[in-house]
C-alpha positions in Angstrom: -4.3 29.3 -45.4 -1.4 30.9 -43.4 1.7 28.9 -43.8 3.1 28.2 -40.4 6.5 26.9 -41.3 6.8 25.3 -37.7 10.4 23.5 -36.3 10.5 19.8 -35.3 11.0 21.3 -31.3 7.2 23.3 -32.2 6.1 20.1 -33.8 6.6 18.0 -31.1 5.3 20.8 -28.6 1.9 20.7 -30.4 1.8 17.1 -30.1 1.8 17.5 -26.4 -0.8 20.3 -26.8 -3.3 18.6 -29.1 -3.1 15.2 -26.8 -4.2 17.7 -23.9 -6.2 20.3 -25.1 -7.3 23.0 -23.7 -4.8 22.5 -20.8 -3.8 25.4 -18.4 -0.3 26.6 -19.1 1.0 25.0 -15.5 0.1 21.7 -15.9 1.6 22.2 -20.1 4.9 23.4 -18.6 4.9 19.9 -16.3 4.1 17.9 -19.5 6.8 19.5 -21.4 9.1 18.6 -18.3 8.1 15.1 -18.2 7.6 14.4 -22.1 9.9 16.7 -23.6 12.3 17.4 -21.0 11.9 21.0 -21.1 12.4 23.5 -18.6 9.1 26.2 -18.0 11.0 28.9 -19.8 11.4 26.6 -23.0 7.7 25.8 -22.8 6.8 29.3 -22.5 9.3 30.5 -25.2 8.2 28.2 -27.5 4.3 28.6 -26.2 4.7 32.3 -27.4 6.4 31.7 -31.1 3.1 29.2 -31.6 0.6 32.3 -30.3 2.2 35.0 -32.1 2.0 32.2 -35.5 -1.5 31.9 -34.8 -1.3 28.3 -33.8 -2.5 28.6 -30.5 -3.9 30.9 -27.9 -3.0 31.6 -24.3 -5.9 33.6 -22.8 -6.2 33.1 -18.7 -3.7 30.4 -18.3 -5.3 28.6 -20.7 -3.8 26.9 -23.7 -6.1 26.1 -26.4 -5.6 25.2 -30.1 -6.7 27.3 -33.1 -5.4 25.0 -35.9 -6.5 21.5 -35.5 -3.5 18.9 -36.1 -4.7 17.8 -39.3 -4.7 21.6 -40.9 -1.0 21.5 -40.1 -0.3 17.9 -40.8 -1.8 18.9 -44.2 0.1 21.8 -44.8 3.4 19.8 -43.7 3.1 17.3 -46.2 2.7 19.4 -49.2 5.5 21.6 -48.4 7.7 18.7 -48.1 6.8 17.1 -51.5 6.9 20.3 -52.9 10.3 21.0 -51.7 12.0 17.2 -52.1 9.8 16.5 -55.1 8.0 19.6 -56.9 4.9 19.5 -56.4 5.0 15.7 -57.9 2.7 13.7 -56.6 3.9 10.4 -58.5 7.5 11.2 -57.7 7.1 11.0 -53.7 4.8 8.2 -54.8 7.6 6.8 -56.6 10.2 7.5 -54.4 8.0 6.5 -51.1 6.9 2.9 -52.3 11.1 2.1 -53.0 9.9 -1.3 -54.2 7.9 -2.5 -51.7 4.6 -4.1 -52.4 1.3 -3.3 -51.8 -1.6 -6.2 -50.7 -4.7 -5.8 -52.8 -6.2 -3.9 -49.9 -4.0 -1.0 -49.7 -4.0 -1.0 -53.7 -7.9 -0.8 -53.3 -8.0 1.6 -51.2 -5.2 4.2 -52.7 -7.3 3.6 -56.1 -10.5 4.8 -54.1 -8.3 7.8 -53.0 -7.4 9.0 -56.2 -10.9 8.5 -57.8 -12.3 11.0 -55.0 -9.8 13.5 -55.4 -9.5 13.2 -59.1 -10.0 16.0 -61.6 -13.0 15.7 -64.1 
């Protein structure tokens, strides 16, 4: 997978983009206005970076997304504990958790977690 290496400003753009999908590029540069407080050359400035990343395309007016939010979700989480905690799973664990608690529910379940994603 292509790292995309996106900024908060991109981030949040997508947001609007993957709550409106596929969404004509007019009625994206009114949602920017009215959620991000953009103005239409921000939207399309930004709109471009995200094509050109391979994040999205722009064909006819048409905004639709190629990399589903989860895909770059994903991505976004293990770069960040690999940068703040490398690679270390238990350490952002550790350092996440800060000694709060966890019901028997959410222990369950994070024990059901690591069972299906454990290595044999």
């Amino acid at each position: 997978m292509e790292p995309y290496h996106l900024c908060d400003s991109e981030y949040r753009f997508l947001q609007v983009v993957w709550e409106a999908a596929s969404v004509g590029s007019g009625r994206l540069v009114e949602l920017c206005a009215a959620r991000l407080g953009w103005k239409k050359s921000t939207t399309y400035t930004v709109l471009k970076k995200l094509c050109e990343k391979g994040v999205l395309q722009n064909e006819s007016s048409t905004v639709t997304v190629l990399v589903p939010r989860e895909q770059v979700d994903n991505q976004a989480a293990e770069e960040f504990v690999e940068r703040a905690f490398g690679g270390s799973l238990p350490g952002f664990l550790t350092a996440f958790m800060g000694g709060r608690r966890l019901s028997a529910s959410e222990a369950e379940t994070l024990r059901k977690l690591i069972d299906a994603h454990r290595e044999d």
